[in-house]
Backbone bond lengths (Angstrom), bond angles and torsions (degrees), N, CA, C in turn:
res aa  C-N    CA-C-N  psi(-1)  N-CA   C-N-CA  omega(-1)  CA-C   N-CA-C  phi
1 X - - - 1.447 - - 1.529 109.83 -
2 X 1.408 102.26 122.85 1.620 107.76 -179.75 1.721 113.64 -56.53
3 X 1.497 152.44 129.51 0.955 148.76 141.23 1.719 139.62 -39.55
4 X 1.248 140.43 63.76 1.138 136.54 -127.06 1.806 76.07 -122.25
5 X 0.745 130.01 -77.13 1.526 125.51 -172.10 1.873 113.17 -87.73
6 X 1.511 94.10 157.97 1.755 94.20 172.50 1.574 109.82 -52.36
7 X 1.762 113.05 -40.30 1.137 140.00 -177.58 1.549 114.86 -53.57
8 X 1.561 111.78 -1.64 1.466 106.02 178.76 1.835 101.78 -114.56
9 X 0.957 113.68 -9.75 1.579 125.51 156.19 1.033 128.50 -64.64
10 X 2.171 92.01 98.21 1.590 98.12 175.69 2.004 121.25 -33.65
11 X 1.433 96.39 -42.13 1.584 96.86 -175.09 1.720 117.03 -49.15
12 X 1.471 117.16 -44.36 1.062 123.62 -163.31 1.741 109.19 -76.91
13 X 1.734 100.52 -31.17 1.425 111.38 167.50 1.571 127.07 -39.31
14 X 1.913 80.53 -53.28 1.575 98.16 179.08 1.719 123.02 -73.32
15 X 1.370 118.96 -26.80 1.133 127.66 155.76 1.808 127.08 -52.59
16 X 1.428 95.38 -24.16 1.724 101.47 178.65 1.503 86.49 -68.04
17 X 1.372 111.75 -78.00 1.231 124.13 -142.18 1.525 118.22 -49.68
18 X 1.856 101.02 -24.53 1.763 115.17 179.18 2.055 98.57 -69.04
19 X 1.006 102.78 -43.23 1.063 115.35 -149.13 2.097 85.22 -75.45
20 X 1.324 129.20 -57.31 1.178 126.68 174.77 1.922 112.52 -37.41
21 X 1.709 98.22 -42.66 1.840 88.81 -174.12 0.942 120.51 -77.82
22 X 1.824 112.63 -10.54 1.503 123.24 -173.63 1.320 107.95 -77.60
23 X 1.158 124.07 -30.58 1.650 136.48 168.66 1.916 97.27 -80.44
24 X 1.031 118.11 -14.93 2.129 90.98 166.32 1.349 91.93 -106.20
25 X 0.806 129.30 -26.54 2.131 121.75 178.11 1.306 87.35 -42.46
26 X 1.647 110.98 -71.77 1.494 113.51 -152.62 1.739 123.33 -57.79
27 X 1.506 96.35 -17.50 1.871 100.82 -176.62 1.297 94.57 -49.97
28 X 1.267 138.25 -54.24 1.717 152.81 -153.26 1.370 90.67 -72.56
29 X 1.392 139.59 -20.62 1.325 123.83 -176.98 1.419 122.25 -53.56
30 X 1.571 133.84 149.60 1.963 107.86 158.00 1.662 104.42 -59.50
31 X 1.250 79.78 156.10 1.230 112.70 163.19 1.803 105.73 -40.80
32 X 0.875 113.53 -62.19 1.500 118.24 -144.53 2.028 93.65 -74.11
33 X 1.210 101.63 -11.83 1.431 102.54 171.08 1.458 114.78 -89.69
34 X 0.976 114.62 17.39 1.703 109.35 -168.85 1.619 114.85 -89.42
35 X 1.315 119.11 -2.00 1.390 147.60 167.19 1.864 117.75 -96.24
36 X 1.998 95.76 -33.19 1.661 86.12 -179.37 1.563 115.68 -114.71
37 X 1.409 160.39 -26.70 1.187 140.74 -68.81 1.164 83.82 159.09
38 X 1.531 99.68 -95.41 1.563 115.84 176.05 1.725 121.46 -25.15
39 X 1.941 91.73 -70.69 1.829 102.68 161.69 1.560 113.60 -51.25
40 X 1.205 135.57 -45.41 1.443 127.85 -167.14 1.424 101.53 -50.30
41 X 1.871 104.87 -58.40 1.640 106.94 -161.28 1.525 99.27 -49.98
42 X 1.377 102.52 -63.74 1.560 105.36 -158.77 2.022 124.36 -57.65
43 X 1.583 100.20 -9.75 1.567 104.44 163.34 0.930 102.69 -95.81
44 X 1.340 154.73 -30.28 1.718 150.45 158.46 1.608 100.98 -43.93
45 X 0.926 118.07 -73.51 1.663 121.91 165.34 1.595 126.21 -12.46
46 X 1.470 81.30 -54.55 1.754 95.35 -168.32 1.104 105.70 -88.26
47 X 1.042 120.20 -15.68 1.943 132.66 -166.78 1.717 87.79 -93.73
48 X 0.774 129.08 -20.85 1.891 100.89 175.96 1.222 107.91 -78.22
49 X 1.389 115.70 -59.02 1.798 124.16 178.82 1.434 96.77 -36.38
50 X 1.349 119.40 -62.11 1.452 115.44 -161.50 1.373 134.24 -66.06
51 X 1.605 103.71 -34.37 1.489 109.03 156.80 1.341 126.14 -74.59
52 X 1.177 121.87 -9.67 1.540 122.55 166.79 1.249 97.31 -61.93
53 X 1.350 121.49 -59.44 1.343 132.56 -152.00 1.431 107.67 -60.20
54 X 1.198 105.11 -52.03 1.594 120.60 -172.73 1.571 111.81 -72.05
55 X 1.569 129.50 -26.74 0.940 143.64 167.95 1.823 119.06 -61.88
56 X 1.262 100.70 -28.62 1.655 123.57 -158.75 2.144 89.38 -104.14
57 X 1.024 109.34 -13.52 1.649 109.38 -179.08 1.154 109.87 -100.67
58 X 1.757 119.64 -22.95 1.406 113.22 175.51 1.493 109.31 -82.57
59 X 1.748 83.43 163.74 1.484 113.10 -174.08 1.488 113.01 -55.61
60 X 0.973 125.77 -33.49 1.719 143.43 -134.42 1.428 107.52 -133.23
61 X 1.004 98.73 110.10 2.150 105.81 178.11 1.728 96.40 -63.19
62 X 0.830 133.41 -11.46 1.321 136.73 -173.40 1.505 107.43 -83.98
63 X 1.487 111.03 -64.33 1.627 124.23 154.60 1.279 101.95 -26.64
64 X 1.522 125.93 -73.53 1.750 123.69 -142.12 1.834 89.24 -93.51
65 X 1.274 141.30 22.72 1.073 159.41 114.85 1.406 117.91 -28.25
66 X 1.413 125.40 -71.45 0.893 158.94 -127.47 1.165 92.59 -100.72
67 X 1.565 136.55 -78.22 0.980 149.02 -167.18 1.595 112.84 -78.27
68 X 1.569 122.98 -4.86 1.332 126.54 148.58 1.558 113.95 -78.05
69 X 1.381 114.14 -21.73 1.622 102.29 165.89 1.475 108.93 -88.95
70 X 1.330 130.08 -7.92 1.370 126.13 164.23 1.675 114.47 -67.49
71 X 1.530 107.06 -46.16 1.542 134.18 -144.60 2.702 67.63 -66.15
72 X 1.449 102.68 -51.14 1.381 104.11 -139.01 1.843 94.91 -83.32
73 X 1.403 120.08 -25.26 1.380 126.27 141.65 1.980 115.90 -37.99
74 X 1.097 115.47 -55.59 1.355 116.17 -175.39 1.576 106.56 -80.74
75 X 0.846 130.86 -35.03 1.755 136.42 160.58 1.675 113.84 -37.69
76 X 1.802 95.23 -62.13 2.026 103.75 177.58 1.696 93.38 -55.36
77 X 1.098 121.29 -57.40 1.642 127.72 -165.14 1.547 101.81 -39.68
78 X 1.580 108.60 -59.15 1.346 126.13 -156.35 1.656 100.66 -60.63
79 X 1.613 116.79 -49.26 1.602 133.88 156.44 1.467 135.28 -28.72
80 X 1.639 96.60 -45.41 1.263 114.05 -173.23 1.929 110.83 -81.65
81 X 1.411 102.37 -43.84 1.489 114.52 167.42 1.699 112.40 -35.78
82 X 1.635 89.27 -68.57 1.192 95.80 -172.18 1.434 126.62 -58.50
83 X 0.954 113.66 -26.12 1.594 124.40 168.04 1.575 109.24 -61.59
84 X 1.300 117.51 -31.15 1.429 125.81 -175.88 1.316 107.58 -82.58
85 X 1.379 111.07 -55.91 1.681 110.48 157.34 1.455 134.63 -5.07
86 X 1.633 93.20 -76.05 1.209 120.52 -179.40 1.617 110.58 -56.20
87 X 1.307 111.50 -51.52 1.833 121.21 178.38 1.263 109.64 -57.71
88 X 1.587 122.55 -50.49 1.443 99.59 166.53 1.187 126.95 -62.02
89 X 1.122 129.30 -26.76 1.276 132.33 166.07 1.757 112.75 115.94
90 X 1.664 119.73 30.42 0.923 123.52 -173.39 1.646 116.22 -97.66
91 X 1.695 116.25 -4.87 1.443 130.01 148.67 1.217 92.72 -132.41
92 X 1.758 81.66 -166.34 1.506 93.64 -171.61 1.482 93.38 -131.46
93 X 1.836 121.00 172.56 1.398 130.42 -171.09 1.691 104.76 -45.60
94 X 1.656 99.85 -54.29 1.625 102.42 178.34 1.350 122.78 -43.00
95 X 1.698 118.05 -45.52 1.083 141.92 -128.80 2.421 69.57 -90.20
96 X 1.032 95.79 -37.82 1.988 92.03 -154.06 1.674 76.04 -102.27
97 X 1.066 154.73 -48.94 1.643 137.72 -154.67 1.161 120.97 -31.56
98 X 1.881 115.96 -57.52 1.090 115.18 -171.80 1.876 119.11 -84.38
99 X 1.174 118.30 -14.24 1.484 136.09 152.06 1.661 113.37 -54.68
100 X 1.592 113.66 -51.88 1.671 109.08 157.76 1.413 114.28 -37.62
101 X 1.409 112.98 -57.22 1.683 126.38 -158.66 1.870 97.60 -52.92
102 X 1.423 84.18 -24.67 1.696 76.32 -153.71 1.053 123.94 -101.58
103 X 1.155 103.63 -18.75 1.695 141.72 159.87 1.670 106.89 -52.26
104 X 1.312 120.03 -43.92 1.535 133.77 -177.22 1.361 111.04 -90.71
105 X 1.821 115.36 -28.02 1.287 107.91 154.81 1.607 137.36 -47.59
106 X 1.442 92.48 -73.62 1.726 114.40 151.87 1.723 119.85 -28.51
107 X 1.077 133.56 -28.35 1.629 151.03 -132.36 1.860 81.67 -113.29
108 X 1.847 98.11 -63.82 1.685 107.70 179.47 1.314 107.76 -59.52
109 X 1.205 139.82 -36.02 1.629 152.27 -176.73 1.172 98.42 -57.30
110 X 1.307 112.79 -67.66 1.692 119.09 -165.65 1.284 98.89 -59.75
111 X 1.267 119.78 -51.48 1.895 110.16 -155.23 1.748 95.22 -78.92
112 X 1.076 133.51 -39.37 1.759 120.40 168.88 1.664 107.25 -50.63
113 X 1.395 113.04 -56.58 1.427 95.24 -165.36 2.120 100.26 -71.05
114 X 1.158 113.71 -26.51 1.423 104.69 178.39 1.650 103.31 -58.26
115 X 1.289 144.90 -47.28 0.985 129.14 178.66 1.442 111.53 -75.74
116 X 1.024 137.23 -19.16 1.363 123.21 160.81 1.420 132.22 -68.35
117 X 0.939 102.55 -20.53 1.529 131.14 153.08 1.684 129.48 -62.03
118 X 1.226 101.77 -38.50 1.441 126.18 177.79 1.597 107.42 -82.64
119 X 1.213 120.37 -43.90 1.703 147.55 179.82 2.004 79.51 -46.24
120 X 1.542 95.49 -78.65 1.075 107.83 -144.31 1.528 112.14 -64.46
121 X 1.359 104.64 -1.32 1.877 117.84 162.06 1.584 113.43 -89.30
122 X 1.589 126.36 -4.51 1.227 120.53 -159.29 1.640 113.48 82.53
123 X 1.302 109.27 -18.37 1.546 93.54 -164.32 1.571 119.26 -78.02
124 X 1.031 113.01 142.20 1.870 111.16 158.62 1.166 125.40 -30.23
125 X 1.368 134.84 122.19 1.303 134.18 160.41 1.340 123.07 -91.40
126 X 0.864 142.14 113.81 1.782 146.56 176.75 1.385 109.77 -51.61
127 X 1.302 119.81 135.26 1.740 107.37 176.05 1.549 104.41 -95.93
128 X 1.286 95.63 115.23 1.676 102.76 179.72 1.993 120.50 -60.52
């Protein structure tokens, strides 16, 4: 399948959809988190879709580089929350498991297309 939009990238697909459960996780949040916690997840969330997106509009493979090490920075963030989440006790393991899964999906997405990306600069890729 030809790539014509960010919008045809399974990755960015999969970033909607993280980013949609991270906003119903959070309904269950208190209240009083809806300024800390709550907001973190859900801009970590939104920040993967968006830097794909925004990465995939620039001019410069170097740019959409760039913003796949942002897109994979906001992913650990999005990970790390949720783990915190869970410890306070505002979900539960179930409630974040399948959001992990997918989170690590996305994580494998990013780092293939980052080296294909990297390929396509000449540069070295590190084997993770």
């Amino acid at each position: 399948m030809e790539v014509r939009s960010y919008r045809d990238l399974k990755v960015w697909q999969l970033g909607i959809e993280v980013a949609k459960e991270v906003y119903v996780l959070t309904r269950g949040f208190p209240k009083h988190e809806a300024y800390g916690l709550s907001s973190q997840l859900q801009r970590a969330g939104v920040s993967t879709a968006s830097n794909i997106a925004e990465g995939h509009a620039k001019d410069s493979t170097r740019d959409y580089l760039r913003h796949i090490s942002i897109t994979l920075g906001s992913l650990a963030e999005l990970e790390t929350q949720l783990t915190l989440a869970e410890s306070l006790g505002y979900c539960t393991e179930g409630e974040t498991a399948h959001l992990m899964d997918e989170c690590a999906k996305e994580g494998k997405m990013l780092h293939r297309l980052q080296s294909q990306l990297k390929a396509k600069l000449g540069s070295p890729t590190p084997n993770p």
